[in-house]
KENU-731478 format. One record per residue: x, y, z of N, C-alpha, C in turn; residue in three letters. Coordinates in steps of 0.001 Angstrom, whole numbers, plus 524288, in hexadecimal, padded with zeros to 5 digits. Each point is the difference from the previous one (the first is absolute). Example, Ala and Ser with C-alpha at 12.3 -4.5 7.8 and 13.67 -1.06 7.14 Angstrom:
<gulos>
833867E9C681E787FC86804A68000080384804B080000Ala;7FEA28041A7FD3080334804A68003C7FCFE80442802DASer;
</gulos>
This chain:
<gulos>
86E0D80B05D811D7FB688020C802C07FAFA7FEB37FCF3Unk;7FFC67FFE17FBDD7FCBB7FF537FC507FF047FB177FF9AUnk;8023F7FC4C800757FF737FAAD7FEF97FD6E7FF2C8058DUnk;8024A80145802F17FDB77FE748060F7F9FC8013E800E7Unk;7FF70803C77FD777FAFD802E7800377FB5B7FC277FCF1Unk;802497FF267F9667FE517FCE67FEC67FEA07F8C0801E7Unk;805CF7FFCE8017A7FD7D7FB23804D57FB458002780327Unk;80093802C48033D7FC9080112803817F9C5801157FE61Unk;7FFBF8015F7FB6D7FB23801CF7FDF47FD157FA717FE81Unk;805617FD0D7FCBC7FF2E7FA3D800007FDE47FD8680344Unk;801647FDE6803E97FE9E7FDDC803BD7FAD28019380228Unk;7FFF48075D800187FB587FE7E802A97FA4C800D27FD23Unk;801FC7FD717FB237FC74800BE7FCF07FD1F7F6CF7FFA8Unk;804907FEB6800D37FFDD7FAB0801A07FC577FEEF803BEUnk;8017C8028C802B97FD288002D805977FAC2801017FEF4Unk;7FE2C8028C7FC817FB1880187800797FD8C7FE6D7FD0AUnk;803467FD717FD627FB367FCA07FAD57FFA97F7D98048EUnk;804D3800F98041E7FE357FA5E802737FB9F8012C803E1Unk;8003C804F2802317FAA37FFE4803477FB0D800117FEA8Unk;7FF5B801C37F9D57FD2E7FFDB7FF5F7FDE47FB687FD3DUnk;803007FC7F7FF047FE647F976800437FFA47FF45803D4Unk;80346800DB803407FC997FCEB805AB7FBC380174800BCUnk;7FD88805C57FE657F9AD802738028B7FE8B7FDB37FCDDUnk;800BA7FCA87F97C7FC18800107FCBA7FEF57F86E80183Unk;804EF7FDFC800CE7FFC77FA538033E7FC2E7FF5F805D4Unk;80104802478039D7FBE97FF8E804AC7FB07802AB7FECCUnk;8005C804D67FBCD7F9FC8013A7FFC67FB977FAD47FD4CUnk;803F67FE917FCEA7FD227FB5A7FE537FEF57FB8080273Unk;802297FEDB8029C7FF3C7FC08805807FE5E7FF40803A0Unk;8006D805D0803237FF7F80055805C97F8B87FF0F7FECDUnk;8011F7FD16805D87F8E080039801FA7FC36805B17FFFBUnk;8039B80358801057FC3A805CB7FEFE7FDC5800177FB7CUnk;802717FD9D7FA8E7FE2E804657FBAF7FDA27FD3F7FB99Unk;800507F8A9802FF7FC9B7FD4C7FDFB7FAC57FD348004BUnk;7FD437FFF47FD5D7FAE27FAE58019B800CA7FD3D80557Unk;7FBB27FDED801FE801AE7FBF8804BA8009D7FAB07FC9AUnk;803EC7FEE380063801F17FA237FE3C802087FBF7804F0Unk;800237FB497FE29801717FFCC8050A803FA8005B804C2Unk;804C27FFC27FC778050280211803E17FEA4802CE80140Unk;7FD8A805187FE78800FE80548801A67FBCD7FEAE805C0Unk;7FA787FDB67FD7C7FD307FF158066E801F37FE38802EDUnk;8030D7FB18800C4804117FD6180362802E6804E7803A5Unk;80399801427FD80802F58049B800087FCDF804628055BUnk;7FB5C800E57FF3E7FC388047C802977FFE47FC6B8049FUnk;7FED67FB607FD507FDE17FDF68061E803477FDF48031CUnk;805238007A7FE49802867FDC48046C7FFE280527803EFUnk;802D5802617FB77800978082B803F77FBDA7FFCB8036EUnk;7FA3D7FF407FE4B7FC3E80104804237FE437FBF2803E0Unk;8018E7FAE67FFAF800657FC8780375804ED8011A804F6Unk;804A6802837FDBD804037FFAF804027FE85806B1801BCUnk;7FCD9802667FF3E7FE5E80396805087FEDC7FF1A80562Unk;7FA217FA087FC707FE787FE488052A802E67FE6C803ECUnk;8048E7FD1B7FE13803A87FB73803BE8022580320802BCUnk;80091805157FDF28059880363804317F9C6803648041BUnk;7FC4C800317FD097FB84800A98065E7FF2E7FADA803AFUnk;800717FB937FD21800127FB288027080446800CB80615Unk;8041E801537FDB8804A18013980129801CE803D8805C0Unk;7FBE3802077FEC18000A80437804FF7FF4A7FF7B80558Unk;803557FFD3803867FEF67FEC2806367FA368010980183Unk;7FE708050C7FDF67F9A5801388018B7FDB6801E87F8FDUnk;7FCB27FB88800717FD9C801DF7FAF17FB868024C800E8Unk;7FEF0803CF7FB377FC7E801967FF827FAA47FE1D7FFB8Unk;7FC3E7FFED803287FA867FFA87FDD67FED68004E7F9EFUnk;7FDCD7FB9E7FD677FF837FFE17F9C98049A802667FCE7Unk;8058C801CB800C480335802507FEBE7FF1C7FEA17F868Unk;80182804697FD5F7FF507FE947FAB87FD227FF367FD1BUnk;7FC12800388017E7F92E800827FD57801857FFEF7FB04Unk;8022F805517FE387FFBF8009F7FB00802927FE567FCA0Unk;804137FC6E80352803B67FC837FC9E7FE5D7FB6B7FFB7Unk;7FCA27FDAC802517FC2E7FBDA8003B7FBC77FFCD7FBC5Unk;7FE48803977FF457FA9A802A67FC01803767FE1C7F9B3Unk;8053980215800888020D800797FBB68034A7FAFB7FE91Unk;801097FD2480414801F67FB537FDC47FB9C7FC317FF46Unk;7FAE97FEFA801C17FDA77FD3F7FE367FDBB800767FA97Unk;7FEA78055A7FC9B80207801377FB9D801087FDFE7FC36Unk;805D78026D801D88061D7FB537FEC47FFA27F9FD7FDEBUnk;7FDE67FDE8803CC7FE907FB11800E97FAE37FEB57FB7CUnk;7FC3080190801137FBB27FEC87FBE08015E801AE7FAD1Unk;80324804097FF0E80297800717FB45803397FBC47FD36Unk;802AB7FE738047F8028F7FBA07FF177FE197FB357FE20Unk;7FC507FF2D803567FE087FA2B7FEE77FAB07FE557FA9FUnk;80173807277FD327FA978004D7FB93803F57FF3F7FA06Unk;805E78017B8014F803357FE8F7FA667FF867FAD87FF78Unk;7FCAB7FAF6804B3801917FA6A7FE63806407FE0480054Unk;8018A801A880216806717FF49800B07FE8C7FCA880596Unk;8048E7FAD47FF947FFBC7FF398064F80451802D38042BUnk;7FC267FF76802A9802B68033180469806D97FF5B8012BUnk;801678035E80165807097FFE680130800ED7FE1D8063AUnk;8042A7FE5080239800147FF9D8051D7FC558044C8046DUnk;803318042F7FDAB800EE804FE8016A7FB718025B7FFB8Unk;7FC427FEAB7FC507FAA580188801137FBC47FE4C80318Unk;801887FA2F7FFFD7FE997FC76805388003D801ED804C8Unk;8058880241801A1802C380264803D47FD1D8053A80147Unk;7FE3F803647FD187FC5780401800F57FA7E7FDFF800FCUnk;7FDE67FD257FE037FA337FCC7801F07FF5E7FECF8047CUnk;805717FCE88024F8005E7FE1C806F3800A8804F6802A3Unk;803648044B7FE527FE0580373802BE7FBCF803F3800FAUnk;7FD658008A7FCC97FB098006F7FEA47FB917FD59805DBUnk;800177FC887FE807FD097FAE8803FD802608028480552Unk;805A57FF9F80030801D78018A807367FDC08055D80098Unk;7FFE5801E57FC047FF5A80729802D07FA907FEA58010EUnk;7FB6A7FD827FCE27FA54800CC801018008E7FE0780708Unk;801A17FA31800D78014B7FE27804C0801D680233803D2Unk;803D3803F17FF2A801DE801A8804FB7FC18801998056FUnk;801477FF4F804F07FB638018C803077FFF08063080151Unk;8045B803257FDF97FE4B806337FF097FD49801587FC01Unk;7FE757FDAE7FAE97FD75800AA7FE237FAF97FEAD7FEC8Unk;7FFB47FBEC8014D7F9717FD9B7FFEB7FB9580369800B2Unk;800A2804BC803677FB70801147FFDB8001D8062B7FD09Unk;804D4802797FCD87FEFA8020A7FDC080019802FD7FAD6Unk;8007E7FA8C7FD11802BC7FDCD7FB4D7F8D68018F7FD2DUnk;7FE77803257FC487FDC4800DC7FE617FC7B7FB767FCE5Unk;7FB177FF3F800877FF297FA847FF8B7FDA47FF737F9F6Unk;800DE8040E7FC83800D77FF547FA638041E7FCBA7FEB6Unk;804E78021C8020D8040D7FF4C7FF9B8021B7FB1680311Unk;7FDAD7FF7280330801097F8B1802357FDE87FD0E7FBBAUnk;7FA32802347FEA77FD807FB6D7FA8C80610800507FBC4Unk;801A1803707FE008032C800347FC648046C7FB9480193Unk;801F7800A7803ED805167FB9E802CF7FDFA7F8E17FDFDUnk;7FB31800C0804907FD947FAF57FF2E7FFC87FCE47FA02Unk;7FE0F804087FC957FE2A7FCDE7FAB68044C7FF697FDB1Unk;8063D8018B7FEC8804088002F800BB801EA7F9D47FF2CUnk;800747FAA57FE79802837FB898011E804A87FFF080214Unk;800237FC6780365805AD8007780334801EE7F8777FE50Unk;8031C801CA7FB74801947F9557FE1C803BE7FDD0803D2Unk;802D0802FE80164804547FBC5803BB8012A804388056CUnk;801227FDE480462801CE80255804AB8059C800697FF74Unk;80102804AA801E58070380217800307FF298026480509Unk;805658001D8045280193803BA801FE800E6805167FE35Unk;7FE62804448032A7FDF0805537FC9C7FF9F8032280508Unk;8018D805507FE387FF63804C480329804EC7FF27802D8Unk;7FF2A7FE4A805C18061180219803A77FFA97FB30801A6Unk;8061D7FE3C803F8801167FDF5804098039A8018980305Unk;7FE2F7FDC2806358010B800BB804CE807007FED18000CUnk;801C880508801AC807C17FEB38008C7FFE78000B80431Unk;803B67FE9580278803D180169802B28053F800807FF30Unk;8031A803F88034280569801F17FC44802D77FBD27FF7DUnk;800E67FE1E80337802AE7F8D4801C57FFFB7FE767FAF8Unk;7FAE17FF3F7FD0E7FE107FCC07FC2C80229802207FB48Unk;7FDE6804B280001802868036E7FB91806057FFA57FF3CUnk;803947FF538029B8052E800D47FF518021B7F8F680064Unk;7FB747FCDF801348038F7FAA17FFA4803E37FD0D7FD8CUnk;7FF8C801357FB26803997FF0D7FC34803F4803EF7FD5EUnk;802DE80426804578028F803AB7FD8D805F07FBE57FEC2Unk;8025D7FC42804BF802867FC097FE7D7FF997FB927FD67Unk;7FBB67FFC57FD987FDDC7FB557FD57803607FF547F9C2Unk;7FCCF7FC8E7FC57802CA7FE8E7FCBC7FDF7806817FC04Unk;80109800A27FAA17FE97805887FD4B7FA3E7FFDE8007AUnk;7FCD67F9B37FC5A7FCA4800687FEBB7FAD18002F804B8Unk;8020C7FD53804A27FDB8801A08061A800438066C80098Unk;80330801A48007F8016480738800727FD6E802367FCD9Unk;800267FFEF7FA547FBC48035A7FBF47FB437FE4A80210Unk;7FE867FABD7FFD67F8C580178800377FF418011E805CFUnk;8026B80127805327FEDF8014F804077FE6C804457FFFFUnk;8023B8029A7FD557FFA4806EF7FF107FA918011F7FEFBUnk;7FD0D80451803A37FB768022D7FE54801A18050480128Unk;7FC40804487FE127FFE4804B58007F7FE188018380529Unk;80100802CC803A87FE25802BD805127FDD0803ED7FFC2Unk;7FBDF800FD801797FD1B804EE801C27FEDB8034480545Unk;803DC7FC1F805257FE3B80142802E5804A57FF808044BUnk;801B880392801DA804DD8024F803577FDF6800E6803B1Unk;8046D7FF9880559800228000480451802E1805C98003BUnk;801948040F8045A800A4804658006180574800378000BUnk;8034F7FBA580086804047FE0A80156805AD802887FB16Unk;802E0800E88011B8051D802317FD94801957FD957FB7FUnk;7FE7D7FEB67FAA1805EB7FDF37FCFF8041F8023C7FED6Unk;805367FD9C802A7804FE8024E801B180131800DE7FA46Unk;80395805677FF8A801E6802F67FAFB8031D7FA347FD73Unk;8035C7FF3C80375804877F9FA7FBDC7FD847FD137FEC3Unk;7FB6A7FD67803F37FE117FC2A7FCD37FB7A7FF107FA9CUnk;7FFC7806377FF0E7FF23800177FB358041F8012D7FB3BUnk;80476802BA80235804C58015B7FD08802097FA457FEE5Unk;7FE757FD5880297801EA7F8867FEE37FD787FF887FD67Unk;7FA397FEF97FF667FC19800167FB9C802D97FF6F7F96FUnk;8014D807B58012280084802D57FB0F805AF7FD497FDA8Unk;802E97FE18803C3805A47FCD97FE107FE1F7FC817FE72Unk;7FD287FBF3802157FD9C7FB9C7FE0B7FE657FF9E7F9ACUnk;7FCEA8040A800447FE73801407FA0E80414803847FD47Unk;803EE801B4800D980436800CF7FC32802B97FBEF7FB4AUnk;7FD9F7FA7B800AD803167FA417FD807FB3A802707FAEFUnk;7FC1D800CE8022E7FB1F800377FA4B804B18027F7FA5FUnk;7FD357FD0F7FB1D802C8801797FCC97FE5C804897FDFEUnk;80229802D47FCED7FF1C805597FD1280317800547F88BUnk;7FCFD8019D7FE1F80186801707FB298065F8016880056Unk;8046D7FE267FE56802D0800607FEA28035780190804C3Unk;7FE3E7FE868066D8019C7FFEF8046F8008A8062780072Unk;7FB87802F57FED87FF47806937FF6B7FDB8800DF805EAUnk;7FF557FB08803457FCAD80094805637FDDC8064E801A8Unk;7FBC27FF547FBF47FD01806D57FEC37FBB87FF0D80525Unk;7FE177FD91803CF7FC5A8004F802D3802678033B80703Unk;7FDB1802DB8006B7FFB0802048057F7FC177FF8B8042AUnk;800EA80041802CC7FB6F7FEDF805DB8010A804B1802C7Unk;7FA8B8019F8001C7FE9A80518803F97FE7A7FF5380406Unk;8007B80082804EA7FF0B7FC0E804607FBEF80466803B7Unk;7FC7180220801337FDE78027B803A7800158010180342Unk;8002380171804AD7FF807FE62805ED7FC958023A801F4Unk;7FF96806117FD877FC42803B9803147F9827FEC2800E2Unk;7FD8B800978011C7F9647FDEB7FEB17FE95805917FDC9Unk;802438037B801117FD34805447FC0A800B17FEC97FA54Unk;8057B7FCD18004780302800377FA287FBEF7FA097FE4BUnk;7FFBF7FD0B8025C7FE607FB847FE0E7F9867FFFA7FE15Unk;7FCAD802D8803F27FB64801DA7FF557FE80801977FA13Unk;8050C8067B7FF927FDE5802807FBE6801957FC7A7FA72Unk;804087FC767FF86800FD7FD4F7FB827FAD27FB7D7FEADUnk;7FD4D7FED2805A77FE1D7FC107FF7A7F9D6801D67FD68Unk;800D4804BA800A77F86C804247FF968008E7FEB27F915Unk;802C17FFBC7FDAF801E18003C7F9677FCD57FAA27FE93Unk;801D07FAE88031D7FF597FA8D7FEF67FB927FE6480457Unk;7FAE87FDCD7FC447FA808002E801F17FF327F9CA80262Unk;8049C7FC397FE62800387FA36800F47FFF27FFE3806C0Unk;801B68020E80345800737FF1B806C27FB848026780197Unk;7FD91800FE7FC917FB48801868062E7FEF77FCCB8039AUnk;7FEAE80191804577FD277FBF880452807447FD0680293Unk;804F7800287FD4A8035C7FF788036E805708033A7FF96Unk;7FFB88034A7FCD88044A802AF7FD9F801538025280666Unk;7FDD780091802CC801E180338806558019D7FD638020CUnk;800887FBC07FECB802927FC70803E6805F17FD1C7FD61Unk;7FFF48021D7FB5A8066C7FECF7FD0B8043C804198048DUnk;804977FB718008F802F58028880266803CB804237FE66Unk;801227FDC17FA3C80463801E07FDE87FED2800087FA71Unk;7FF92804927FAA57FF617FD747FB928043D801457FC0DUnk;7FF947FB667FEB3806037FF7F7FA837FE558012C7FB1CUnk;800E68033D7FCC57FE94802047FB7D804687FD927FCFAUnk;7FFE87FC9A7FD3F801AD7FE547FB49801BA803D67FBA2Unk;804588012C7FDF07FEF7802567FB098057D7FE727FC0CUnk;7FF80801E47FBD0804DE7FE347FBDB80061805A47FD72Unk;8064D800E87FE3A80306804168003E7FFE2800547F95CUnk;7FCD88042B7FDA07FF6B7FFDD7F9BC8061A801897FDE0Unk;801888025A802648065B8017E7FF1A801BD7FD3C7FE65Unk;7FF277F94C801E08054B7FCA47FF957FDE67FE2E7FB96Unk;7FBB27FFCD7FC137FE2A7FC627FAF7800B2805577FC14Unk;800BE7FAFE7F98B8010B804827FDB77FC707FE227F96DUnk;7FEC5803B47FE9E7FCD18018E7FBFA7FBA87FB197FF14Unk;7FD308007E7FAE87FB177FF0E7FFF17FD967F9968017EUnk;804827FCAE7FF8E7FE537F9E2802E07FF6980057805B2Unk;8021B8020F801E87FFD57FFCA803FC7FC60801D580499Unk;7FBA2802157FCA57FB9D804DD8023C7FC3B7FB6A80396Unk;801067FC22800447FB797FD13804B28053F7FD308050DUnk;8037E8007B7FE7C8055E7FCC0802F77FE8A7FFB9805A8Unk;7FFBD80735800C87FF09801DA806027FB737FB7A80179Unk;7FC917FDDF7FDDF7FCDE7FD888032B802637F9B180201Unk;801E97FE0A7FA04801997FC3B801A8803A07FE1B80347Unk;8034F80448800A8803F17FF39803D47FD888017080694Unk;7FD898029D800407FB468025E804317FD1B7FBE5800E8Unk;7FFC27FDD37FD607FAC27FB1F800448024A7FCE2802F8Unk;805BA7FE577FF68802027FAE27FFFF802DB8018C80660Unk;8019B805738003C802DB80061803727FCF480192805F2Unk;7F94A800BC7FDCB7FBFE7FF8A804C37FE767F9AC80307Unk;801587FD057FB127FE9D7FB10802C7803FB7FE1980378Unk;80453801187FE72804E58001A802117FEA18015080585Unk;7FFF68052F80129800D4802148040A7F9817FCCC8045DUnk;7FC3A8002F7FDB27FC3E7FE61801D78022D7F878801EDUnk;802527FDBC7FDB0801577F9AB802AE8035380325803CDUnk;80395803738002A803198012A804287FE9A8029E80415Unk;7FB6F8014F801587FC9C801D3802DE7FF207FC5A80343Unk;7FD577FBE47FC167FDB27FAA880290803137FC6A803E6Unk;805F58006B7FCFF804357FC6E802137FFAA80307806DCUnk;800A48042B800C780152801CD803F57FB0A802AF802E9Unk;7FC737FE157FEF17FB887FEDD804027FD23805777FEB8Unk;8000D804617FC637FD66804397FFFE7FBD07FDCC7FC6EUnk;7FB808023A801887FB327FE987FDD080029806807FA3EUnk;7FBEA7FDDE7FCC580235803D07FC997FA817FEAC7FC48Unk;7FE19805797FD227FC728002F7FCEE8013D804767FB52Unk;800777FD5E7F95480047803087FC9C7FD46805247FF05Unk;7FE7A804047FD467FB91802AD7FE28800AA802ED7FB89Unk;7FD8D7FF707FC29800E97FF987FAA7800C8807377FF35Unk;8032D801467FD3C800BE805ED7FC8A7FEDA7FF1A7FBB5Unk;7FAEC8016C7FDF57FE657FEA97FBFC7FC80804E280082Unk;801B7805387FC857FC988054380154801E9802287FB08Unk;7FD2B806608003D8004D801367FCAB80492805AF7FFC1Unk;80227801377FBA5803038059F801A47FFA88040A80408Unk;7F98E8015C801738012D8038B805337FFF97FD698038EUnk;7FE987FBFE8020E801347FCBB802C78066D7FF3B800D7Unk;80155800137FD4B806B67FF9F7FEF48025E8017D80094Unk;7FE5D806617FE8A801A8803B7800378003680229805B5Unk;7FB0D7FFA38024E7FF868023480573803B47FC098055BUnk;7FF1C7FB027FC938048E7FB7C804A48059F8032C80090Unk;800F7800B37FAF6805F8802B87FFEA8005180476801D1Unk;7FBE38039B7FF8D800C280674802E48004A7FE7680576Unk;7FEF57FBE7801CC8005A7FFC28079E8079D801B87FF95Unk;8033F7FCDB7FB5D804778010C8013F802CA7FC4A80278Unk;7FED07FAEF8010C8040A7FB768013F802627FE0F7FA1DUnk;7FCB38003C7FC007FF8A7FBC67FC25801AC803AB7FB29Unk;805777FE677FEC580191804917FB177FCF47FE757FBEBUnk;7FF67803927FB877FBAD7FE6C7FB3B802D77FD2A7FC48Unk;8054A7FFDD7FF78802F67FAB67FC90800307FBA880309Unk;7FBB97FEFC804AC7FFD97FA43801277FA4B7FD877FDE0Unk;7FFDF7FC387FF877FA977FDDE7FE9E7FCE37FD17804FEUnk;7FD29800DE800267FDC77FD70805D17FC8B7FAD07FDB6Unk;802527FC98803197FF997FAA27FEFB7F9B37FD318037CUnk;801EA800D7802A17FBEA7FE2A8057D80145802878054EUnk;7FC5A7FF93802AB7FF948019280571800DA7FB8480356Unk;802E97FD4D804937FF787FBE98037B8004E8028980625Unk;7FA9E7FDE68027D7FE15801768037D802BA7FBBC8055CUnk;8028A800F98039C8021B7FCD1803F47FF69800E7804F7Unk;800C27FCF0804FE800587FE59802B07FF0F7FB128032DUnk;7FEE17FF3E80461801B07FCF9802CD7F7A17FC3C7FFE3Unk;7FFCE7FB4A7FFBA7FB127FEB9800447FD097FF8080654Unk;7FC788002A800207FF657FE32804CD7FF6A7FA16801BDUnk;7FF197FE0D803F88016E7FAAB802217F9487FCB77FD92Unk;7FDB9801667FD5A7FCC67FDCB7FE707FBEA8064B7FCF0Unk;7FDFF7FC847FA347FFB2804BA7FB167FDB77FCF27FB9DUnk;7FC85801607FDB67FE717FEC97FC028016B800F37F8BBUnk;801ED7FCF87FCB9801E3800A17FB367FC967FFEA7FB25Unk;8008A801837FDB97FCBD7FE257FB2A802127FC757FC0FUnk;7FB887FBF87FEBC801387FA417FEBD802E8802077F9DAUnk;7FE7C803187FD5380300802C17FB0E8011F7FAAA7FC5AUnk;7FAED7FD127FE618000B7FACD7FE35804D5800DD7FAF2Unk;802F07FBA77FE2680235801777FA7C7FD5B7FB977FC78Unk;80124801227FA527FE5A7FDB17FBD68020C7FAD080062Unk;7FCC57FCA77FD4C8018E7FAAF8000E80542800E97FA2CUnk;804F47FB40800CD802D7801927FFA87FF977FEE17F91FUnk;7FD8A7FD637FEFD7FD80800117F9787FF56803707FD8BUnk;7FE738049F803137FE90805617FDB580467803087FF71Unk;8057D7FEC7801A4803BF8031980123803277FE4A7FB30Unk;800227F9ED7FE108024B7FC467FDDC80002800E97F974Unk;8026E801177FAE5800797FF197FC78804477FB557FE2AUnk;7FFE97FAEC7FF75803327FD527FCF2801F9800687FC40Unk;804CE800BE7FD3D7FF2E7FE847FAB6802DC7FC357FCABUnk;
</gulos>
């Protein structure tokens, strides 16, 4: 009994000297708690560039939608371009959108005309496709038989559902689909919470601030999560994600394969936040909640967001 005790004290004394390298590792890193350098500006501006795209995005957009995310990425941007660093793709990619939002013909006339001077003086070095494009579902699902690398880049995120039913199996096919995903030591710790109700889907969705403007129109939402039960002592304290991580993309190509349109939304909150998701009572508190995926059916023509990616240099270390 004594030894056990002492184990245990062990361990979770392990435990607490690794978290607190990890707080003392990301405090030192993360973009919050440092200088603006320039990853970290990169970093801001993509977040505040891909606001715009998912307003881009919207069947009915808003009049000037985002003002203040506009105000703040140009900022961003002049911050950027005062370290003398050259520009990244990706910052390029926020400049063109920049330029489309001043352009749009809902906004022209009431785009604050401080703030148009600010756009304008702005250099725009190269033209990119930027903000959204025009789908149709046809289009969207063309390559669900195609070759892999046709099927992955077909895939975009959906924001915008038709009122229409996704049948219970053909998401239970989905969730088989993504059963092949691998797992730590084949511990297959991830579960899917599947919604149906709109009271139930509503109140989970009031927690996660990413769907505004389409979260009412998700048909069905799948809550991701990984089972802390099945991992064991102090290596293992980030696992739940990686296996969560791996087993969302999973399920998200299997979405795609079978024609359900489908949009992620990040759980990235804080303890009462956490706390209050789990008091609704679907979601036991030894699960970890991974992500949210928002589904249904698209309509016969819908707009996406272009969600540019990095040129592939930036992704690339040789050695």
């Amino acid at each position: 009994m004594i030894i056990r005790k002492f184990h245990k004290l062990h361990i979770s004394f392990n435990l607490l000297m690794e978290y607190f390298n990890d707080y003392r590792i990301y405090n030192k890193y993360n973009a919050s708690s440092m200088q603006d350098i320039r990853q970290h500006l990169e970093g801001k501006i993509i977040a505040h560039y891909h606001v715009l795209e998912k307003g881009f995005s919207h069947p009915k957009r808003k009049v000037c939608f985002s003002l203040p995310i506009v105000k703040s990425l140009i900022n961003l941007i002049n911050k950027y371009d005062n370290t003398n660093a050259e520009r990244t793709y990706q910052v390029e990619v926020a400049v063109n959108i920049l330029k489309k939002y001043s352009l749009l013909s809902t906004n022209i006339n009431c785009i604050p005309i401080e703030l148009e001077k600010n756009i304008k003086a702005i250099n725009l070095n190269k033209t990119i496709q930027v903000g959204s494009m025009d789908f149709s579902s046809d289009f969207l699902f063309r390559h669900v038989l195609s070759s892999f690398s046709d099927f992955a880049t077909s895939r975009f995120s959906v924001r915008n559902f038709t009122e229409k039913n996704v049948p219970l199996d053909i998401v239970l096919k989905a969730i088989k689909i993504a059963q092949k995903t691998p797992s730590v030591c084949n511990r297959q710790t991830c579960k899917v919470h599947i919604l149906t109700n709109r009271n139930d889907i509503n109140k989970h969705l009031s927690f996660q601030t990413g769907n505004r403007g389409y979260g009412h129109k998700i048909n069905k939402l799948l809550i991701v999560t990984s089972d802390m039960y099945l991992f064991d002592g102090p290596k293992e304290r980030n696992q739940a994600f990686t296996d969560g991580g791996m087993f969302s993309m999973s399920l998200l190509y299997a979405l795609h394969s079978l024609k359900i349109g489908a949009v992620t939304l990040n759980w990235a909150y804080d303890k009462q936040q956490n706390s209050s998701l789990h008091s609704l009572g679907v979601i036991p508190k030894n699960q970890k909640v991974i992500v949210f995926v928002g589904i249904g059916f698209p309509p016969a023509e819908f707009r996406v967001a272009t969600s540019t990616r990095r040129d592939i240099k930036d992704l690339v270390n040789i050695v």
